[in-house]
Steps between C-alpha positions, in 0.01 A plus 500: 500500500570304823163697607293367243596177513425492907149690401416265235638171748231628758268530244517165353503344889147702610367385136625110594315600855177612369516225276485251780115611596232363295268764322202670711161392335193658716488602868478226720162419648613573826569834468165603290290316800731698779242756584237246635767331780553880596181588537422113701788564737349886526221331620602277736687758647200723570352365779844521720436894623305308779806386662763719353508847529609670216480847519789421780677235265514828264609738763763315572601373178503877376693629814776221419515551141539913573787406757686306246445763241652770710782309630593411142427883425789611711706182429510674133550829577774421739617313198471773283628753722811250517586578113599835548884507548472766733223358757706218551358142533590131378 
């Protein structure tokens, strides 16, 4: 009972909080015409390889991201090796 009357309080305050936002129409403009500032900053973009070299960018952007992957690898399994009561851990 005390349940249902806490289930049907939250209820009534995310109704009350919905109720605050006016209705959604159409898609804003903005968001249909999206594609066309991609594709213009795309293109202003594509003339930097002269002075930037991105197959090194890349490189070293995907040897960075692999570190960090790893490291979090064995941050987890250290983690989950932690959970057994007889391994030990914190």
């Amino acid at each position: 009972m005390i349940t249902e009357w806490f289930l049907s309080l939250a209820g009534g305050f995310i109704t009350w909080l919905i109720g605050l936002f006016p209705p959604a129409t159409a898609v804003p403009d903005w968001i249909t015409s999206a594609a066309g500032y991609v594709q213009n900053v795309i293109n202003s973009g594509a003339g930097l390889g002269a002075w930037i070299p991105w197959p090194l960018v890349i490189g070293v952007g995907g040897f960075q991201l692999a570190l960090w992957f790893g490291l979090w690898s064995v941050k987890v399994i250290r983690w989950l090796v932690g959970l057994i009561p007889t391994m030990g851990g914190g």
